[in-house]
Every structure is written in structure tokens, then in C-alpha cells.
C-alpha positions in Angstrom: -15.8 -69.3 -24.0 -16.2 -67.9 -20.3 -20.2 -68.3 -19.4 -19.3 -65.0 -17.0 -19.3 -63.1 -20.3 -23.1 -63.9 -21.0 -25.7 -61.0 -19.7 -27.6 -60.7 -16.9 -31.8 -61.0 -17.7 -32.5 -56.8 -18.3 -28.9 -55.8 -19.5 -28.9 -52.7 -20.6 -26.2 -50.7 -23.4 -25.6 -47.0 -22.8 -25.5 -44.8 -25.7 -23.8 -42.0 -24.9 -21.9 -39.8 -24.3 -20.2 -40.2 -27.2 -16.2 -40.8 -26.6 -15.4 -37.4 -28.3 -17.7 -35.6 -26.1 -16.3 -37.5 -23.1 -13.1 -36.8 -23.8 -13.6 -32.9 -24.7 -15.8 -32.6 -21.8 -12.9 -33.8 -19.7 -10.1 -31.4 -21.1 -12.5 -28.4 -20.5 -12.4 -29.9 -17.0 -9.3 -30.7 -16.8 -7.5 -27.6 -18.8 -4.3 -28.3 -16.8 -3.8 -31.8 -18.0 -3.3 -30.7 -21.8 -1.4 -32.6 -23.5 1.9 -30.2 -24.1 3.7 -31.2 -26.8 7.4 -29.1 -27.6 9.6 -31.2 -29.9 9.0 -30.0 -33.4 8.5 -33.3 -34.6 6.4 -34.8 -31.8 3.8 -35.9 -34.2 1.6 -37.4 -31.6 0.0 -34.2 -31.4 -3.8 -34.2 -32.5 -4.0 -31.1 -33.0 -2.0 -31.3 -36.6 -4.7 -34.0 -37.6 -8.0 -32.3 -36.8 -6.7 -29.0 -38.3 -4.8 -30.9 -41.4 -1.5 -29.4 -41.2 0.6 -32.7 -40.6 1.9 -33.1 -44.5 5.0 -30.6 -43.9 6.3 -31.9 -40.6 6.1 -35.3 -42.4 8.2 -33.9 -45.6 10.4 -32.4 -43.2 11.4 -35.7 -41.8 11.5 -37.5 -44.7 13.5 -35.2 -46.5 16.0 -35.0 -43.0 16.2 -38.1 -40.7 13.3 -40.7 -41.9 14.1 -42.5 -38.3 14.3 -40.0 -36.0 13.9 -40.1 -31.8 11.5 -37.4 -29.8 12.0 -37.5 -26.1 9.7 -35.9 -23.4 7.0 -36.0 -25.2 3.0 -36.9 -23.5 3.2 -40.4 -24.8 6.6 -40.9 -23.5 9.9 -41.1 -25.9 9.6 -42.8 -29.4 11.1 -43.5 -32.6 9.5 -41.3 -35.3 9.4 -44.3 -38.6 8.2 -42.0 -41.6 9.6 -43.1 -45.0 8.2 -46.1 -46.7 11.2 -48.4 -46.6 11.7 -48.0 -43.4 8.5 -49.0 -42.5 8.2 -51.9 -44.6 11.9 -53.0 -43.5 10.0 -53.0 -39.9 6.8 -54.4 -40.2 9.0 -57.2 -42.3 11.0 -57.5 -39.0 8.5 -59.2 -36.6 10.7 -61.2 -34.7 12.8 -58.2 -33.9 10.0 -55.4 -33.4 7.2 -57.2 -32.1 3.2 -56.2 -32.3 2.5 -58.4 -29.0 0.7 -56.3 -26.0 2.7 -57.9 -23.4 5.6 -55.4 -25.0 3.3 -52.4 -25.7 0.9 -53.4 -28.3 0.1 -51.3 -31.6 -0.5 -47.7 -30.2 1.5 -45.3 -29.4 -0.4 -45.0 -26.1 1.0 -46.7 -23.2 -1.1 -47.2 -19.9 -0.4 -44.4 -17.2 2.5 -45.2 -15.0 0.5 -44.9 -11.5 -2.2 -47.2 -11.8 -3.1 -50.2 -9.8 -1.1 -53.1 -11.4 -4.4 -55.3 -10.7 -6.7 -53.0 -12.5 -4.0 -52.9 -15.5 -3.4 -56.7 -15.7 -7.7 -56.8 -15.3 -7.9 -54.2 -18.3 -5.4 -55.7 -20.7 -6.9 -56.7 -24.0 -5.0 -59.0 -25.9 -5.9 -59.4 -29.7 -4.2 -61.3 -32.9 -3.3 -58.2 -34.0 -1.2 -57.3 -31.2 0.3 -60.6 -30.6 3.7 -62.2 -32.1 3.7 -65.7 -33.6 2.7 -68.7 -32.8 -0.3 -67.1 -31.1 -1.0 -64.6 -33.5 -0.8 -67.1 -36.7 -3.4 -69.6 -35.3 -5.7 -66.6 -34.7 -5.6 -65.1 -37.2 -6.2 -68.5 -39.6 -9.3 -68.5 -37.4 -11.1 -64.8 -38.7 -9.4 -65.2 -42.2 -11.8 -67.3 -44.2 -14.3 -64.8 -43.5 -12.1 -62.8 -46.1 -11.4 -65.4 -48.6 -11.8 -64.3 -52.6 -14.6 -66.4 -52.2 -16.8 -65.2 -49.6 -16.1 -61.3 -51.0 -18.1 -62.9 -54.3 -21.0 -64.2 -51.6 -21.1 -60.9 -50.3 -20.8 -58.5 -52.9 -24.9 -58.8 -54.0 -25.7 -58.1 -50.2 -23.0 -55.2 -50.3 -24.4 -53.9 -53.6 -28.3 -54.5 -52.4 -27.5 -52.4 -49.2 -25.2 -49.4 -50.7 -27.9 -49.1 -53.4 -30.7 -49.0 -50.8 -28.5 -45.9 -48.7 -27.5 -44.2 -51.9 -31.5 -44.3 -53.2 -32.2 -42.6 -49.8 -30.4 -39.7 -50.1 -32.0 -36.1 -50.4 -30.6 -35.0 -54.1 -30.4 -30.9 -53.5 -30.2 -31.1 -50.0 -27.5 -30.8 -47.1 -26.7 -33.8 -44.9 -24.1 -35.3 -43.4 -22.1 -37.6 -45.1 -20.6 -39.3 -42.5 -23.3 -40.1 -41.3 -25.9 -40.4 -43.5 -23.7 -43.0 -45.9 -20.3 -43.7 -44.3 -21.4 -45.1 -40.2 -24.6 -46.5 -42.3 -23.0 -48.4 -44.8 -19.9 -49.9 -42.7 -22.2 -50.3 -39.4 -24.2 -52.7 -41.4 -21.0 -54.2 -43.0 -19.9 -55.2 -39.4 -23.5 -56.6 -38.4 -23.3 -58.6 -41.5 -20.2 -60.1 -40.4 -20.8 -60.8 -36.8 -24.7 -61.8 -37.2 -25.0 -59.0 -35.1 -29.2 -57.5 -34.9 -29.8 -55.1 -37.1 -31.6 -52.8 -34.7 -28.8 -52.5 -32.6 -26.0 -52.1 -35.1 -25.0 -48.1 -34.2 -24.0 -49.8 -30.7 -21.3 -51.0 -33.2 -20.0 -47.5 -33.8 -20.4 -46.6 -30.6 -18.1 -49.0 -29.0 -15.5 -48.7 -31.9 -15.1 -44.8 -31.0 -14.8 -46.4 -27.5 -12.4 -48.2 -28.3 -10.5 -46.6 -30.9 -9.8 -43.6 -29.9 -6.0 -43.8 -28.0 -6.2 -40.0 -26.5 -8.6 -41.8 -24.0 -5.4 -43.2 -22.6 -3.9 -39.1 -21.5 -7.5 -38.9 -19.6 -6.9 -41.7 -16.4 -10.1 -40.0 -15.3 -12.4 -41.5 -17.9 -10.5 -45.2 -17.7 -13.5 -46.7 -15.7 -16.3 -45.6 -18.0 -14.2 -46.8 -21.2 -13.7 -50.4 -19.5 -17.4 -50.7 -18.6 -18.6 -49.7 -21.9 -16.3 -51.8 -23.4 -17.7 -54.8 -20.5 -21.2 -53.9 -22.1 -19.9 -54.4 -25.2 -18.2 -57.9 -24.6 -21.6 -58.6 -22.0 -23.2 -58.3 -25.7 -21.6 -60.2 -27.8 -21.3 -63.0 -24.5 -24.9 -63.7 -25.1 -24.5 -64.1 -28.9 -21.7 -66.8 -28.3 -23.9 -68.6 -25.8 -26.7 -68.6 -28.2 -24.6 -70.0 -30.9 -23.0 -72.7 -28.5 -23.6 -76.2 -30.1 -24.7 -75.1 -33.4 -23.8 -76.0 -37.2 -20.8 -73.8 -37.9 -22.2 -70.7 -40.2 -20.1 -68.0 -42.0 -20.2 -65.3 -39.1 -17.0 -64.4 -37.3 -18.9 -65.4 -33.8 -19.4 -69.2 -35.0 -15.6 -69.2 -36.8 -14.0 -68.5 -33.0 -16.6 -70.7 -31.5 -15.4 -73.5 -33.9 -11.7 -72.4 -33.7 -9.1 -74.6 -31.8 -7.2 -71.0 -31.5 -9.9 -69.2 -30.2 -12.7 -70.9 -28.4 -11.6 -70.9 -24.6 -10.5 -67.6 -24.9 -10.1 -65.6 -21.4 -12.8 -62.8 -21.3 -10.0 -60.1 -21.8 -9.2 -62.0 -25.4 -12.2 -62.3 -26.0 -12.8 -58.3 -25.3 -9.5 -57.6 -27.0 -10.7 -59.8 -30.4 -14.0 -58.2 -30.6 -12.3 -54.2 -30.3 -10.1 -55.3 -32.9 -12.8 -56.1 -35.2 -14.7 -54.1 -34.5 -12.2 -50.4 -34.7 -10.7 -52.8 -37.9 -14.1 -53.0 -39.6 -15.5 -50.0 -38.9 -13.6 -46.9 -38.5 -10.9 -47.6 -41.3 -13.7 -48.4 -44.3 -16.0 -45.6 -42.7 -12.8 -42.9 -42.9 -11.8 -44.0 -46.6 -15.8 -43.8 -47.9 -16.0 -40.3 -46.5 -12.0 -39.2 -47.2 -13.1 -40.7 -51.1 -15.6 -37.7 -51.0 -13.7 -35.1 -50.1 -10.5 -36.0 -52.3 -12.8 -36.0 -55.2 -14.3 -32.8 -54.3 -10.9 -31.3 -53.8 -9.5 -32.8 -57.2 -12.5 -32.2 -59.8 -10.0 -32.7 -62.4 -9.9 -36.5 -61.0 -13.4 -36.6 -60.5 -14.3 -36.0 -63.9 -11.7 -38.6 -65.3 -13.2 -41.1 -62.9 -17.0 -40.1 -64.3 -16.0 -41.1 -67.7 -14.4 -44.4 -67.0 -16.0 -46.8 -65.1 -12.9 -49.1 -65.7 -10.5 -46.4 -63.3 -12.9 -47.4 -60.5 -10.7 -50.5 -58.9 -7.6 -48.7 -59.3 -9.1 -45.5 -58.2 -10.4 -47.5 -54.8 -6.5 -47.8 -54.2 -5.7 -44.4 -55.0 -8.2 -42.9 -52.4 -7.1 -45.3 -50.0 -3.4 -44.2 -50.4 -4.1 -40.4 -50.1 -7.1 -41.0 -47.0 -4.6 -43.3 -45.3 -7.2 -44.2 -42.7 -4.7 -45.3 -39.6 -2.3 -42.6 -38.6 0.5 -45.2 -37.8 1.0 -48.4 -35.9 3.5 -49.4 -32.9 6.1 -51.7 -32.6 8.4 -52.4 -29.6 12.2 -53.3 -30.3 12.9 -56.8 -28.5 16.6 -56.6 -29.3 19.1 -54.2 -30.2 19.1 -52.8 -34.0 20.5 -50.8 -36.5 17.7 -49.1 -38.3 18.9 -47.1 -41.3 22.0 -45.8 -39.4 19.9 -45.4 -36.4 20.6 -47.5 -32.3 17.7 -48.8 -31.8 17.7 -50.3 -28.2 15.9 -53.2 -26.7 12.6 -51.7 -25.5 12.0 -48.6 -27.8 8.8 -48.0 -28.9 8.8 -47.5 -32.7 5.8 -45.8 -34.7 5.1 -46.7 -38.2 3.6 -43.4 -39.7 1.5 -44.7 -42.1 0.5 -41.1 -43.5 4.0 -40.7 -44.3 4.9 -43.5 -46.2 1.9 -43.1 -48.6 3.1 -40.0 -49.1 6.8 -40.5 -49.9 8.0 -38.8 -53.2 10.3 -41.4 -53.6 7.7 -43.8 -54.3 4.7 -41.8 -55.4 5.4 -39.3 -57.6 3.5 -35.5 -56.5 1.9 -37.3 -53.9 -0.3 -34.9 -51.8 -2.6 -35.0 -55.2 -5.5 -37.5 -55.8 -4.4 -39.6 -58.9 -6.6 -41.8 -59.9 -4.8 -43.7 -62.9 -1.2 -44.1 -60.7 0.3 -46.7 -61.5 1.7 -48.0 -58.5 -1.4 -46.8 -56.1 -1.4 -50.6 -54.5 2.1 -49.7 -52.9 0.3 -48.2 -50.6 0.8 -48.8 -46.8 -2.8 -47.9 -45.2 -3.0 -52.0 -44.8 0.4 -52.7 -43.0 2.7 -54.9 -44.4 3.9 -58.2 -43.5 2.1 -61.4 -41.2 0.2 -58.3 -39.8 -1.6 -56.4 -43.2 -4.6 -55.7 -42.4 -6.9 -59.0 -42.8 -10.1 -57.6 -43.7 -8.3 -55.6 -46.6 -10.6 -57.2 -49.4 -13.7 -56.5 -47.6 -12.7 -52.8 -47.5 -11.4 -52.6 -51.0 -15.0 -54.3 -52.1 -17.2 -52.0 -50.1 -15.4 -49.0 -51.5 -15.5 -50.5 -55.1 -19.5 -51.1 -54.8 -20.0 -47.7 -53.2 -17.9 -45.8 -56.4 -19.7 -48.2 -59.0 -23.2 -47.5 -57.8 -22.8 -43.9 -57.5 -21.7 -43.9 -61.1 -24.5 -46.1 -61.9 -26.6 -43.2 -60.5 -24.8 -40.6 -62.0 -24.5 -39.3 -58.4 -21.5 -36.2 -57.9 -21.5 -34.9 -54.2 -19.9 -31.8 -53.3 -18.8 -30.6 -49.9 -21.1 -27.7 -49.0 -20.7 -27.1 -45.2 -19.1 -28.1 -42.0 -16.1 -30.3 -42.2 -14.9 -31.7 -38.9 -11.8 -34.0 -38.8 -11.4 -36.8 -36.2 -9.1 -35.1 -33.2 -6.7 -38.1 -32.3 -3.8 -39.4 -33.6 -4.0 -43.1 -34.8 -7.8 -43.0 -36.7 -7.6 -40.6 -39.4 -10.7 -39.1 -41.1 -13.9 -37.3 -40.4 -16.2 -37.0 -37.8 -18.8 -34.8 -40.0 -18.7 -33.9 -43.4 -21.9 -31.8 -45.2 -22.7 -32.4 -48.7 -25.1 -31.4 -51.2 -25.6 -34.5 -54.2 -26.7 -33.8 -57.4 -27.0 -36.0 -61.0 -24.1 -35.2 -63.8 
């Protein structure tokens, strides 16, 4: 590992602004540099996700062209991948639409086209994720035992112990903020867990993953600098955990695994960058998302709700169910290496190629009336919030547990929450959720 990454004596971690309020800050600033969006079916638009209005654009396309081409668009020209088997037929594909930064990576966001080839090779974050094989196999072996069967069963009592501590807290009667209050708490401590990370510091964690997560950042060239230097603070962090660690007993945290790892300990410090955003936005914003989006589908589907109250048995299958209809990643990239037919559809060498995740978990040729909460469907684990293929999501257990525990001990508690206030969807295009969400809990 670089020593260059380690902190200076005195380092200190800004807090804020948060990137949300960066980023709206900037467009009231900026009200010329709007993203415009005018093809019908340029889903890139945020708008459609804050406001919740995406479902019939999506139906549309399924139902008409479920590979479909948008030119002119603010993130450039892109295939539109909306229907289930297409997606899986992609992701299954790797060799032919590859994942791997050095051909665009896994957003939909591309770097702008006038900046300073130095600073753009400097700022390049590679991760497993967004690599092809061989690199991206011996990586990932590297981070996966921290997901084992296994080590979910050594977890769970420390899951349990903190998800009963945040559900004891709350204030029965009164408004709060769900998201914050439960979902940030809960996953934020899930992540410091993980890493070893201090416990006082872990809402750095959540910071950075906003940082770092949120693709629109990429339409605002203005705000580039402060996102690399909070993300430098970020790796300047985790640089002094590593050198701390150097030369000790391997121990179950993901810091000591890419110490110990052939794969991964002499990565360069934009790896090492890349890695940690990737576990971070992995571990963080998709489980936070799903525990809030759980809330809300329940409140919007009492009928479900009240099924799921009277059998604590529904609860694992349930945990998929929610996950299908939250569908906490918008989509995923890929870039076409070759030439392709996909479905009837040219592909051409170069193409960028967005898997709409959304879309195919709600595809009515798999999922029968699928814009409703279901908790007893049968085939809820077709789902494709995970990805498919070398590239499903590799902390997918760890999600699925932290979800299960949360539903068990609210039933345990006889806890029902109902949405009482404000709800505020995230405004971008690849996380999916909420940014606040007030509640009122009471006993059944």
C-alpha cells in the first residue's frame, strides 16, 4: 500500500456541505447549465426519480422497444436496457459488454470532454466492480470471505444487538426522521463494523458515500475539485488505518483482507480510493435505501403489512419482496467492446449500455401486477436490485441479513410505523430512495 496515502499529524475531515446541498447550491448558481433533457425516453433525467413518476416511461418501453437508443441527451447517447431478459442476457455477456473503467465504468456519467487529460488520468478510480476479468476475479475473491454464510452467522448477534438498541431508542408517538434516525444509523454502523472503522467517526462514512455516489456531480465540472479532495480525505483516512494494521495477524475486517491479499495489497492510491468508494456507496446507500423504501411500501400497502404482522415466517421472503419493489440502484453501465445484436438491436463497438434495474423488477412478464408490494410472491428472488452474473452485488447477504433482523425485531416489538410528514426522494439517477422520510411508530 502507498505510505503517501497515510495522514499528515492534525488531519482534519470536513463535514459539510453535504453533496446535495453542493450540488443544488450550484444549479441555483449555475441556472444556465440545467441539465435539458428532450427525448421522451431519456431516463437519465432526475427529475422522474425525486418526483416518482418514472414507472410509465418504463412500461412504455417495455411494452415498445425494451432496447432502445436516445441520442443528444446530457449524458451523451445511450442504449436504454429495460426488460429483464435483456438485462440478464447483458450482465451474462461480460466479455462482450464490459464493467472495466478504462471503457467507461458502471455509470451512466462519463467525465466532461474538456478537462485536463492529467487531472482525469489523476482522478480515475478504478474498483473490482468496474473492472473485467482477470483483475476483477482476484479482487473480488479478496473482499468475499467477508460475506461467507459463515461470517453472516458471526454477525447476525452484533446486527441484532445494534438494530435492537436503535429500534428501543425511538420516540413511540412522536415524529422523526426515519432516514435518519434508523436507516444512516443502522447501515453507518454496519459499514464501521466491517472496516474496523471508529465508532465516533462513522457518519464520515455517509458523508463520503453521498460524495461519492451521487453521478449528477459529474454535469457540475465546477464542484470536481471539492469531490476529489473530500474523497483524498476520505482515502487520507482510511491510509492511516492501513498503516496501523501493517504487520499484524490477519483479522476479519475488510482493511486487514486487502492488506493480506496478493490481489490487492500494492494497490496504486487511485485503487485504493476506487476500492474504498465502492464499499463504501455498496454498503451504505443501497441497504440504507431498501430499510427506508421497506417503510414506506408497507405504509403504502397496509393490506401487506397486516399479512406480514401475522406471520413472522413471510419475513425472509418478504426481505426479497421489498427489495424488488425499492430497487435501490437505478441501473448500471456497460460499454459494448464488439459489435452485437441485442434483441434485434446494432449494437456497435463503444456504445454505452444502461441496465435499468427499476425496470426489470418491474417487468409484467416476470412479476405478475408488479407496481404492488407482495409479500408472499413466489418468485420475489428474481429480482435484479443485485446484478446478475461475475458482477451481483457481493455484499448481497449482508444486505438481505440486516433487512431480515431489522423486520424480525420490529415484530418482536410489535412496532407499525406510519409515514406522517415530509417525504423527500433522492434527486439523481443511479441511487434510488430517500433522503428524509417522517414517521410516527406506534405498538399493534
Amino acid at each position: 500500500m502507498a505510505t503517501q496515502l497515510s495522514p499528515e499529524a492534525g488531519f482534519t475531515y470536513r463535514t459539510s456541505p453535504t453533496a446535495y446541498l453542493a450540488f443544488e447550491d450550484w444549479l441555483r448558481a449555475n441556472p444556465q447549465a440545467r441539465p435539458v433533457h428532450t427525448h421522451p425516453w431519456d431516463v437519465s433525467r432526475s427529475d422522474i426519480y425525486v418526483n416518482d413518476t418514472w414507472g410509465p416511461i418504463f412500461a412504455e418501453m417495455r411494452a415498445q422497444a425494451p432496447v432502445n437508443k436516445v441520442t443528444g441527451t446530457p449524458y451523451g447517447d445511450y442504449w436504454n436496457v429495460v426488460s429483464h431478459k435483456a438485462i440478464m442476457h447483458v450482465e451474462s455477456l461480460p466479455d462482450i459488454y464490459s464493467s472495466s473503467w478504462e471503457h467507461g465504468g458502471i455509470t451512466i456519467g462519463d467525465p466532461p470532454a474538456d478537462v485536463d487529460p492529467v487531472k482525469l488520468a489523476e482522478r480515475q478510480l478504478p474498483m473490482f466492480i468496474a473492472m473485467d476479468r482477470p483483475q476483477h476475479t482476484g479482487q473480488r475473491r479478496t473482499v468475499a470471505p467477508a460475506f461467507t454464510p459463515a461470517e453472516m452467522v458471526r454477525m447476525e448477534s452484533e446486527i441484532r444487538s445494534r438494530t435492537a438498541q436503535v429500534l428501543d431508542s425511538l420516540p413511540i408517538g412522536e415524529q422523526f426522521d426515519w432516514v435518519d434516525k434508523v436507516s444512516i444509523e443502522l447501515t453507518t454502523g454496519m459499514l464501521a463494523l466491517l472496516f474496523g472503522f471508529p465508532w465516533d467517526d462513522r457518519r464520515l462514512l455517509t458523508f463520503w458515500s453521498d460524495w461519492a455516489g451521487d453521478v449528477e456531480l459529474t454535469l457540475a465540472q465546477d464542484l470536481a475539485d471539492d469531490r476529489f479532495a473530500i474523497l483524498n480525505e476520505m482515502a487520507q483516512y482510511f491510509g492511516r488505518l492501513w498503516m496501523e494494521r501493517m504487520g499484524k495477524a490477519p483479522s476479519p475486517d475488510l482493511i486487514s483482507m486487502m492488506i493480506h491479499s496478493p490481489a490487492m495489497s500494492r494497490m496504486s492510491p487511485q485503487e485504493f480510493m476506487g476500492n474504498l468508494v465502492l464499499l463504501i456507496v455498496g454498503g451504505n446507500d443501497t441497504t440504507r435505501n431498501t430499510m427506508s423504501g421497506i417503510i414506506h411500501a408497507l405504509h403504502t400497502f397496509p393490506d401487506q403489512r397486516e399479512i406480514l404482522e401475522n406471520d413472522r415466517s413471510l419475513i425472509p421472503n418478504a426481505v426479497q419482496e421489498c427489495i424488488r419493489f425499492v430497487t435501490p440502484l437505478a441501473h448500471m453501465r456497460r460499454t459494448a467492446k464488439a459489435d452485437a445484436d441485442l434483441f434485434g438491436q446494432q449494437i456497435r463497438a463503444g456504445d454505452k449500455m444502461v441496465m435499468w434495474y427499476l425496470s426489470a423488477n418491474r417487468d409484467e412478464t416476470v412479476f405478475t401486477n408488479p407496481d404492488k408490494l407482495i409479500v408472499t410472491r413466489d418468485n420475489a428472488r428474481r429480482h435484479l436490485a443485485f446484478g446478475h452474473g461475475i458482477h451481483r452485488c457481493v455484499g448481497a447477504r449482508l444486505a438481505e441479513l440486516q433487512l431480515r433482523v431489522l423486520l424480525e425485531e420490529m415484530r418482536e416489538r410489535r412496532l407499525r410505523v406510519h409515514v406522517t410528514g415530509e417525504v423527500e426522494r433522492v434527486r439523481a439517477n443511479f441511487v434510488h430512495g430517500f433522503r428524509r422520510m417522517e414517521v410516527t411508530v406506534d405498538r399493534y
